[in-house]
C-alpha positions in Angstrom: 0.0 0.0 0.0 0.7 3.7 -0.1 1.7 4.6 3.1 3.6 8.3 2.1 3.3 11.1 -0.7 5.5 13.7 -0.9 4.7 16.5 -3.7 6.9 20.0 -4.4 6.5 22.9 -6.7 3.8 21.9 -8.8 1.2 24.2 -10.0 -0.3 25.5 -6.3 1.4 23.1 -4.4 4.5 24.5 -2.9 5.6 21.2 -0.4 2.9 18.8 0.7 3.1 15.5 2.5 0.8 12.9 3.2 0.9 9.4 5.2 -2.2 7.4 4.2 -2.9 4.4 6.1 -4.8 0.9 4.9 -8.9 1.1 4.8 -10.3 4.0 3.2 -7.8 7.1 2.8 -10.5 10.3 2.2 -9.6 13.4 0.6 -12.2 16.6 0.2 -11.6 20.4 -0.3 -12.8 23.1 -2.6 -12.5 23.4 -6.5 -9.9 24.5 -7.2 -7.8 23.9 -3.7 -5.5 21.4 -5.7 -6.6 18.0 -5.6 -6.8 17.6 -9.3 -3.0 18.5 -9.0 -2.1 15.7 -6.3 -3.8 13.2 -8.2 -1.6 14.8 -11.1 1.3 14.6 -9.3 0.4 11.0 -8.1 0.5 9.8 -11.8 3.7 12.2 -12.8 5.3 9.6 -10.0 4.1 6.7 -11.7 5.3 7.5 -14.6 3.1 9.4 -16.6 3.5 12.7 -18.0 2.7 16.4 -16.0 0.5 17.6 -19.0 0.1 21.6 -18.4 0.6 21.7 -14.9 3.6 23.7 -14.5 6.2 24.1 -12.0 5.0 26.9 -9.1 8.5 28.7 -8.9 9.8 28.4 -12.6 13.6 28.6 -11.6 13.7 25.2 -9.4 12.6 21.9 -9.9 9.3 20.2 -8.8 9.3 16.6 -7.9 7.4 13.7 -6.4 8.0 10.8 -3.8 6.2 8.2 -2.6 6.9 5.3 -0.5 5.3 1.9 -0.8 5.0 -1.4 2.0 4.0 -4.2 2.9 3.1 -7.1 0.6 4.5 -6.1 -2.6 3.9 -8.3 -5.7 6.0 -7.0 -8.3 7.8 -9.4 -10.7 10.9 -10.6 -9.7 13.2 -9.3 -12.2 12.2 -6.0 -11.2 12.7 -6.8 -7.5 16.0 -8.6 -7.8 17.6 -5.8 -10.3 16.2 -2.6 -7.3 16.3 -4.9 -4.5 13.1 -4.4 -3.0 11.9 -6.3 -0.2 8.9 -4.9 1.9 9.5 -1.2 1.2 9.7 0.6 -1.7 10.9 4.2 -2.3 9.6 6.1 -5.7 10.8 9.7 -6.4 10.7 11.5 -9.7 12.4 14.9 -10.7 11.6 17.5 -13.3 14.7 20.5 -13.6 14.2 23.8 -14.8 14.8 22.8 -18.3 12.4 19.8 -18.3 15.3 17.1 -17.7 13.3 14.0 -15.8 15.5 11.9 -13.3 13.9 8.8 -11.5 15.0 7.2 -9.2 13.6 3.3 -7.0 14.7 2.5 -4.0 17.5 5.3 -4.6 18.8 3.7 -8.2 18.5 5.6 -10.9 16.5 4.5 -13.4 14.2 5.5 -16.5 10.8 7.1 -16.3 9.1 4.4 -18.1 10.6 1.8 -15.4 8.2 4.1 -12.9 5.7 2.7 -15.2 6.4 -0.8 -15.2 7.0 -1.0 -11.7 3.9 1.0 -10.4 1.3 -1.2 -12.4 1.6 -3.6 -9.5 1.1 -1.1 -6.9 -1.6 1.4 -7.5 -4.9 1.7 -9.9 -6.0 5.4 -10.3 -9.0 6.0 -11.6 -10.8 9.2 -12.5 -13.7 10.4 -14.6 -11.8 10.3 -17.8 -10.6 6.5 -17.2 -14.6 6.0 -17.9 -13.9 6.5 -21.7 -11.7 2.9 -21.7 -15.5 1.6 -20.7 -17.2 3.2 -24.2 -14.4 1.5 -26.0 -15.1 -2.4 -26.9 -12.0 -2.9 -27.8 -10.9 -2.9 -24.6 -13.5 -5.3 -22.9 -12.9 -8.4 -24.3 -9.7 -8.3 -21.6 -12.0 -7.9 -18.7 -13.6 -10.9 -19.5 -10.2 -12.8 -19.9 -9.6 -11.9 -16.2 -11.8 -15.2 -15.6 -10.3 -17.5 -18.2 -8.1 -20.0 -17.3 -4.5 -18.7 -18.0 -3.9 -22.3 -19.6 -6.6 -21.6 -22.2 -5.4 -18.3 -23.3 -1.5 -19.6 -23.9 -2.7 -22.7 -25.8 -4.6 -20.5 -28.2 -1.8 -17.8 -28.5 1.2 -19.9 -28.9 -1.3 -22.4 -31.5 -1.8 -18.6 -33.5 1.4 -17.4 -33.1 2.7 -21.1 -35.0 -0.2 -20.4 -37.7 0.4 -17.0 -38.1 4.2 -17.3 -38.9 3.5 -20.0 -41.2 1.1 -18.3 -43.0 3.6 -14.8 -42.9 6.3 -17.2 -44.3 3.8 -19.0 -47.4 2.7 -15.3 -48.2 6.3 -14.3 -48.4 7.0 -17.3 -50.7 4.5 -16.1 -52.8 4.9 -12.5 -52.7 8.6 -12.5 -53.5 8.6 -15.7 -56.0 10.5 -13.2 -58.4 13.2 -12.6 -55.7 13.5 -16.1 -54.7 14.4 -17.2 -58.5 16.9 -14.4 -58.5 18.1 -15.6 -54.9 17.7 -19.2 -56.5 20.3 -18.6 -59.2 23.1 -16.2 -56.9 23.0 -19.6 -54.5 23.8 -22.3 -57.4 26.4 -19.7 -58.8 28.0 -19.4 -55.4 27.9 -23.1 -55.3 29.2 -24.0 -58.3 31.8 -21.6 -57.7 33.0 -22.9 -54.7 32.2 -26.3 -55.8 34.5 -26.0 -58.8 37.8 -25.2 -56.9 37.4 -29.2 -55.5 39.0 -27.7 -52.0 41.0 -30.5 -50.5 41.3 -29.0 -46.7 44.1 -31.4 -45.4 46.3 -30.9 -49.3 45.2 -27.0 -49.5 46.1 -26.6 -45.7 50.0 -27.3 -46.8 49.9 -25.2 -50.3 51.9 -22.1 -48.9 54.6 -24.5 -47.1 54.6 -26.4 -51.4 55.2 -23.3 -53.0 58.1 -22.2 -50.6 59.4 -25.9 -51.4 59.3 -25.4 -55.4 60.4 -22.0 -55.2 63.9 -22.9 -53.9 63.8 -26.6 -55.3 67.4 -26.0 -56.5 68.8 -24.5 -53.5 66.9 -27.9 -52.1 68.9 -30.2 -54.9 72.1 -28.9 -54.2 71.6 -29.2 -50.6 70.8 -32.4 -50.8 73.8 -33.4 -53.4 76.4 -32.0 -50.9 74.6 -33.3 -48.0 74.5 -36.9 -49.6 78.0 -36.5 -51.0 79.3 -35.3 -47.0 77.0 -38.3 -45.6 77.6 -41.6 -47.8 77.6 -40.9 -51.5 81.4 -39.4 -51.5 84.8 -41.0 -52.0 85.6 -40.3 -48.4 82.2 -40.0 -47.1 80.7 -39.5 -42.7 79.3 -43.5 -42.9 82.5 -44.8 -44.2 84.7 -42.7 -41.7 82.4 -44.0 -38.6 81.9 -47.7 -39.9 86.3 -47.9 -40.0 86.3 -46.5 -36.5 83.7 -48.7 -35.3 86.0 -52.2 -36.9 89.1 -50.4 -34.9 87.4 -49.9 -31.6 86.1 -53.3 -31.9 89.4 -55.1 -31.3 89.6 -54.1 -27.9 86.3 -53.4 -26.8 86.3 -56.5 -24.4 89.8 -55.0 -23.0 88.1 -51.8 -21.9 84.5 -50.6 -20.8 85.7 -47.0 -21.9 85.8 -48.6 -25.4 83.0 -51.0 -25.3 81.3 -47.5 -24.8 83.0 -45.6 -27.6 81.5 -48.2 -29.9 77.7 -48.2 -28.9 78.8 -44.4 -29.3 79.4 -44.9 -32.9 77.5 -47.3 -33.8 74.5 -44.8 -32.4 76.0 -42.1 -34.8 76.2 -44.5 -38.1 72.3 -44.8 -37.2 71.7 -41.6 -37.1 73.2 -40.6 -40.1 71.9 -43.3 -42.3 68.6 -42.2 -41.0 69.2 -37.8 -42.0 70.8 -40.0 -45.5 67.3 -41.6 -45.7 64.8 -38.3 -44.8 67.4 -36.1 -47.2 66.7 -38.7 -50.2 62.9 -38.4 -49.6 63.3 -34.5 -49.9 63.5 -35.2 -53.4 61.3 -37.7 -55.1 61.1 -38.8 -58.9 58.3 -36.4 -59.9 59.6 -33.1 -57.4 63.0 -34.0 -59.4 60.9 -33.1 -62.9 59.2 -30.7 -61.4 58.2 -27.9 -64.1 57.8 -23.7 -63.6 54.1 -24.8 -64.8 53.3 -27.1 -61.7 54.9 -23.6 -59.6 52.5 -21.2 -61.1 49.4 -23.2 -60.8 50.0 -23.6 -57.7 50.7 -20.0 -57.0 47.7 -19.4 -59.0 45.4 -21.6 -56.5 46.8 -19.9 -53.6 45.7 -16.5 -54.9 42.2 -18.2 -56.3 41.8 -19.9 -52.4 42.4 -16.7 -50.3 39.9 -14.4 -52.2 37.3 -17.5 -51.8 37.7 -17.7 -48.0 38.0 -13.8 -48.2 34.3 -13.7 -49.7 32.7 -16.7 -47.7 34.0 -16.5 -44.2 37.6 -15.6 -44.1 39.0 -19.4 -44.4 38.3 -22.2 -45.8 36.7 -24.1 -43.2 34.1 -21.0 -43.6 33.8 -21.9 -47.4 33.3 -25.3 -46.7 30.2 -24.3 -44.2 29.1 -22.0 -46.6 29.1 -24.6 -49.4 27.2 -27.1 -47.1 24.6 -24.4 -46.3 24.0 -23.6 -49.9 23.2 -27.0 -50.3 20.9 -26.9 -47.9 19.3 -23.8 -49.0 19.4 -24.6 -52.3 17.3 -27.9 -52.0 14.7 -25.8 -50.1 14.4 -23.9 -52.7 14.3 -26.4 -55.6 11.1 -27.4 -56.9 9.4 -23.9 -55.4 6.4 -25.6 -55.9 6.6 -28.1 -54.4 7.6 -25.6 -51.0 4.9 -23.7 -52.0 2.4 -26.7 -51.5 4.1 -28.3 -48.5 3.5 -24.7 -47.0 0.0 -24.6 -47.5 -0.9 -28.1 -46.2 1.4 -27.0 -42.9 -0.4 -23.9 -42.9 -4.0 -24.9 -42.8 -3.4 -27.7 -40.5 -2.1 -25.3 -38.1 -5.0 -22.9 -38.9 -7.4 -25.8 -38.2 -5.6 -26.5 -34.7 -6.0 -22.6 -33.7 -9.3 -23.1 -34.2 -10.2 -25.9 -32.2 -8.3 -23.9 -29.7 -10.0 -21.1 -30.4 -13.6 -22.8 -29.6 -12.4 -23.8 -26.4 -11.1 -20.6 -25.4 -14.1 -18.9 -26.9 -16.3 -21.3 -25.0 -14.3 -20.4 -21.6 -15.2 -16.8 -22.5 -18.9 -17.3 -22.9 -18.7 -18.8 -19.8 -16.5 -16.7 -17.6 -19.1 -13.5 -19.8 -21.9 -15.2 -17.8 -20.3 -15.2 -14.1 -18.9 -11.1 -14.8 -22.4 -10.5 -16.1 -23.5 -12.1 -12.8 -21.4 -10.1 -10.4 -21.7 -7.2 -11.7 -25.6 -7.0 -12.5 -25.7 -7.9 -8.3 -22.8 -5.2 -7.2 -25.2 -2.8 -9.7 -28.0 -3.6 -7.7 -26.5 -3.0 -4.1 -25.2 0.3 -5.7 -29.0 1.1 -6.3 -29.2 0.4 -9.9 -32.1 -1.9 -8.7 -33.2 -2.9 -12.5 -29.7 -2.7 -13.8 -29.2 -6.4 -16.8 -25.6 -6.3 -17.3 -24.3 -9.2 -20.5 -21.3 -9.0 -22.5 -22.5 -9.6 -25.8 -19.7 -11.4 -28.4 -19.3 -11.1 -32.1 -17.5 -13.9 -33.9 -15.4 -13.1 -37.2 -14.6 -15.4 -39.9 -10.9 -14.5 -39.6 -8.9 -15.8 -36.8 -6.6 -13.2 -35.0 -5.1 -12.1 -31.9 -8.1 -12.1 -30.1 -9.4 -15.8 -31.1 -11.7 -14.0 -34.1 -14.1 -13.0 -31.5 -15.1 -9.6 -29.8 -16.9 -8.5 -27.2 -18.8 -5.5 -25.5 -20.6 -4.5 -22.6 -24.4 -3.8 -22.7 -26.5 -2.2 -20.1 -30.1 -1.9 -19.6 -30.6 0.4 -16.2 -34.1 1.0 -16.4 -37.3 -2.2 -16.1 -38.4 -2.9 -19.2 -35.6 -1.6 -21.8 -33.5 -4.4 -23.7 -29.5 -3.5 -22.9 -27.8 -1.6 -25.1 -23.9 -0.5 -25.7 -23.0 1.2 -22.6 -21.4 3.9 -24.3 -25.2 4.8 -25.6 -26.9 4.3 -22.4 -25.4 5.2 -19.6 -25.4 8.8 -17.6 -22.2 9.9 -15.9 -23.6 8.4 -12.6 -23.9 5.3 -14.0 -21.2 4.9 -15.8 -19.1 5.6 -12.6 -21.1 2.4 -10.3 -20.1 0.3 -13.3 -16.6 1.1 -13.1 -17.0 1.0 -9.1 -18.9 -2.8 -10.0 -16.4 -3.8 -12.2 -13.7 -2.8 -9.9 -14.6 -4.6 -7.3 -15.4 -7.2 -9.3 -11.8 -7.9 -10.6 -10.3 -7.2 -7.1 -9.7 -10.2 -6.3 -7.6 -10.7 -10.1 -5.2 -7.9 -9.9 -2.2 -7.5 -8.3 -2.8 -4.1 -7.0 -2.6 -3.2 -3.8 -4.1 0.4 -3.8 -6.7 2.3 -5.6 -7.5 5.8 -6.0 -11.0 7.0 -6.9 -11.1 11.1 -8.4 -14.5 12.1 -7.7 -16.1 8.3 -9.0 -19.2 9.8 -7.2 -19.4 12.4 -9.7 -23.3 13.0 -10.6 -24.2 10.7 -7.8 -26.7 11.8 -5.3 -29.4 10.4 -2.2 -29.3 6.3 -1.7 -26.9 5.7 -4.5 -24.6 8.2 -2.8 -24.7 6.3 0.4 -24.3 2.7 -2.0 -21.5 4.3 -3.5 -20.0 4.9 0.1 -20.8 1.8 1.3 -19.2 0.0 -1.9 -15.9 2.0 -1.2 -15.9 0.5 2.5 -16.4 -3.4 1.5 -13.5 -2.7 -0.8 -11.1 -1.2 1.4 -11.3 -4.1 3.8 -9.4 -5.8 0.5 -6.8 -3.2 -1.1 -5.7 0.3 0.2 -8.4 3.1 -0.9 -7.5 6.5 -1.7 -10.8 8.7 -3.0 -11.3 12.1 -3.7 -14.8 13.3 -3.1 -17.5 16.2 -2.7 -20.1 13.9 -1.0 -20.6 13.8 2.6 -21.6 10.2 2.9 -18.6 9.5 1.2 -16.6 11.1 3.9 -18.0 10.2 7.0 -16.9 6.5 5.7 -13.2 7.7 5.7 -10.7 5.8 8.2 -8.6 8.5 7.4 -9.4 11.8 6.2 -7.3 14.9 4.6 -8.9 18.2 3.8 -7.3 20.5 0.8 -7.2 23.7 1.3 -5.9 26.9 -0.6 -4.5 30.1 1.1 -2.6 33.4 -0.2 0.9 33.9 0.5 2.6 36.5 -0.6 -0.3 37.7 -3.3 0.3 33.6 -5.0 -2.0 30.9 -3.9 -0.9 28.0 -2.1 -2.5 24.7 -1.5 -2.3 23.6 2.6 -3.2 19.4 3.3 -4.5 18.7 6.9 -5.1 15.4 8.0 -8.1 15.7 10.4 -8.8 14.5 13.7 -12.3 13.2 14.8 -13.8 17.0 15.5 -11.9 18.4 12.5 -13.8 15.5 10.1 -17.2 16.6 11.8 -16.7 20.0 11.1 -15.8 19.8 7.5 -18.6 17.3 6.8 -20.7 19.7 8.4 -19.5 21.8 5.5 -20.2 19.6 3.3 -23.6 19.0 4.3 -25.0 22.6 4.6 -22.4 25.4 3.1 -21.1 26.3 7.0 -20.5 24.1 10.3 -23.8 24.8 11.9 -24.9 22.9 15.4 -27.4 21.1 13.5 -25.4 20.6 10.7 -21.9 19.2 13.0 -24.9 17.0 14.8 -26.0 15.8 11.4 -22.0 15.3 10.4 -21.7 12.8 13.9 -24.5 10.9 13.1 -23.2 9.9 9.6 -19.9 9.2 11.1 -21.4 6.8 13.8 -23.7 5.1 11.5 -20.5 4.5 8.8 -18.4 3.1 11.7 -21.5 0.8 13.0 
């Protein structure tokens, strides 16, 4: 609930502060003395903008807070990422130059997070909010407050499927032109890449080749001296070592140091007849032909290779994917037909599922229409709207959408006799206000809400619907925080709390004062109320109400 409110600099009000409390929060006072401007201020902190109001002293900034307890049931992203627990501290700022900073639980944050945040902690209603009632678009969600949640995902995720599908076939069809064109780049792109016949283990090694063939003399001569050096020359390494190793033979059984020697030697004639054998290999029968013409094709393919990879991926591991993709793309799109067909079978059996589930859902709605129609036609009778037939009247469309190809809208009948009608044709201002007060309460128990605030609901509402108004407002506060702003007595006298708005000069500029009244204080400006001035009779009169409402 709300439990502070703390507005500055806005319009007439120059600092005000308010503690509410749970039950029914009251709040009376002249035209004019400023209320219009809390309630103002009350949605500025929630995230909405000022409008006209502007600032009272145009050289500082105006600003909001409010402060928020208790059992709070915001989603848990929200409450995780501003770490609230059970309070919950809301404050907006306007500068000078119109720069908005926001701030919850002292992070900073942006306006429309105010907005997000406070749609799980306060409902404010005043008598333009009525105009959402005239608008049928907007009903068919009220009835869905008594559908199974279950209901409403099958049929939205079953659309969603249909409606993609469906997107995708029109595509297909639509853009049959492009997809030829995007047809022929994909097979040219494939055969391109297809025509290089990329080897990745050979074309891995092609840079290390062409360094090989580009010395390949260097690598002869090399290997002629190194042969020459190692076993092919008169006097060559093997022969040298395999004399030494017959000499130190003779007396290797007369010395260890010599036994030694030899394994010594006999390791190194290994060795070298093994370099002999890997320097031979160097140079095989067909690298010993080798031609300039091998060289350059090579050199050629290297060239050819990099601007491929360049093109589709930046290696050729890349190209490789690529190529396998175009495959894959490509055999989608062959025989478009054929897509075209498969498309439209998938399409209209998931069109068919959406509406079975749409009949169920739709069902559920008739249903759930019947128990809202219920409700509210009894909470319209205890508000003295004795003849009042409430239904919810629904409209089915050949086209599925969104909605389930069904629409709804309230109609209203509040006089014996009359067949319902569109509540936007029917209703008076009076009304219109218990229906919103019906529906209200109606949903209360469906919202996550903790408070609501009423601007003059009792608008055009006088005698025993006045005191069924009040009475309505008191059953409700025993379930969610009540804030209401009102000019009726009856109204008042039901207040567990009450705050009277004044306005007084200062200086030669108005300013708006906010009392919160004791028991004597609420009797005298009921009093008011009642008769224009705080007469004995009238004060007597004020009591009375105030006993009966807190019998």
């Amino acid at each position: 609930m709300l439990t502070y409110l703390a507005v500055k600099n806005i319009a007439v009000i120059e600092k005000v502060s308010l503690e509410f409390e749970k039950g029914l929060n009251v709040i009376t006072g002249e035209t004019g003395a400023g209320k219009s401007v809390l309630v103002g201020a009350l949605k500025y902190l929630t995230g909405d903008r000022l409008g006209k109001v502007t600032p009272r002293n145009q050289n500082e900034k105006f600003s909001a807070e409010g402060i928020f307890c208790d059992d709070l049931n915001i989603e848990p992203e929200l409450k995780e990422q501003y770490e609230i627990d059970d309070e919950l501290i809301v404050s907006r700022e306007t500068d000078e130059n119109g720069k908005n900073k926001a701030f919850i639980n002292g992070r900073a944050a942006p306006v429309n997070r105010l907005k997000d945040v406070s749609e799980y902690l306060i409902d404010i209603h005043g008598q333009h909010e009525n105009q959402f009632l005239f608008n049928p678009a907007k009903h068919l969600s009220f009835v869905d407050f008594f559908v199974d949640d279950a209901l409403k995902q099958d049929y939205s995720s079953k659309y969603r499927a249909y409606r993609e599908k469906l997107d995708k076939l029109e595509d297909l069809k639509k853009n049959r032109e492009n997809i030829i064109k995007m047809q022929e780049m994909y097979k040219m792109q494939y055969n391109e890449i297809l025509s290089y016949n990329i080897d990745l283990e050979k074309d891995a090694v092609i840079e290390e080749r062409i360094k090989f063939l580009s010395s390949i003399e260097k690598v002869r001569e090399a290997v002629t001296s190194s042969m020459d050096a190692l076993s092919d020359g008169e006097i060559s390494a093997s022969e040298l070592i395999e004399r030494a190793v017959r000499s130190i033979n003779s007396i290797s059984n007369m010395s260890q140091d010599a036994l030694k020697a030899e394994e010594f030697l006999q390791a190194a004639l290994t060795n070298i007849n093994e370099a002999a054998s890997l320097i031979t290999s160097l140079l095989s029968e067909e690298e010993q032909e080798t031609s300039p013409e091998e060289l350059n094709n090579l050199i050629d393919r290297k060239y050819k290779l990099q601007d491929l990879s360049k093109r589709y991926g930046g290696s050729l591991e890349s190209v490789i994917e690529y190529r396998n993709k175009l495959e894959e793309d490509l055999k989608e799109l062959d025989g478009d037909e054929d897509i075209t067909s498969k498309l439209e079978k998938e399409t209209a059996l998931l069109k068919e599922e959406a509406l079975k589930s749409s009949k169920i859902l739709n069902d559920a709605r008739r249903k759930a229409a019947e128990e809202l129609s219920k409700k509210t036609e009894s909470i319209l009778h205890e508000l003295e709207l004795n003849s009042a037939k409430f239904e919810v009247v629904f409209k089915e469309s050949d086209n599925l959408d969104i909605s389930g190809g069904i629409s709804a809208e309230f109609f209203i009948s509040t006089n014996a006799g009359f067949k319902t009608a569109p509540l936007a044709t029917v209703a008076s201002g009076g009304e219109v206000s218990r229906v919103m007060l019906a529906l209200k309460e109606v949903f209360a128990d469906y919202d996550n809400v903790g408070t609501m605030l009423f601007d003059e609901i009792d608008t055009g509402i006088s005698g025993k619907a006045a005191g069924a108004v009040a009475k309505k407002l008191k059953q409700l506060s025993k379930r969610k925080q009540i804030i209401v702003i009102t000019h009726l007595p009856v109204v008042a006298a039901m207040g567990d709390s009450h705050f009277h708005i004044s306005k007084s000069d200062k200086e030669g500029i108005s300013s708006t004062n906010i009392l919160k009244l004791d028991k004597q204080g609420k009797i005298n400006i009921i009093a008011t109320m009642i008769s224009g001035e705080a007469t004995q009779m009238a004060m007597q009169q004020a009591e009375d109400m105030i006993n009966r409402s807190n019998a």
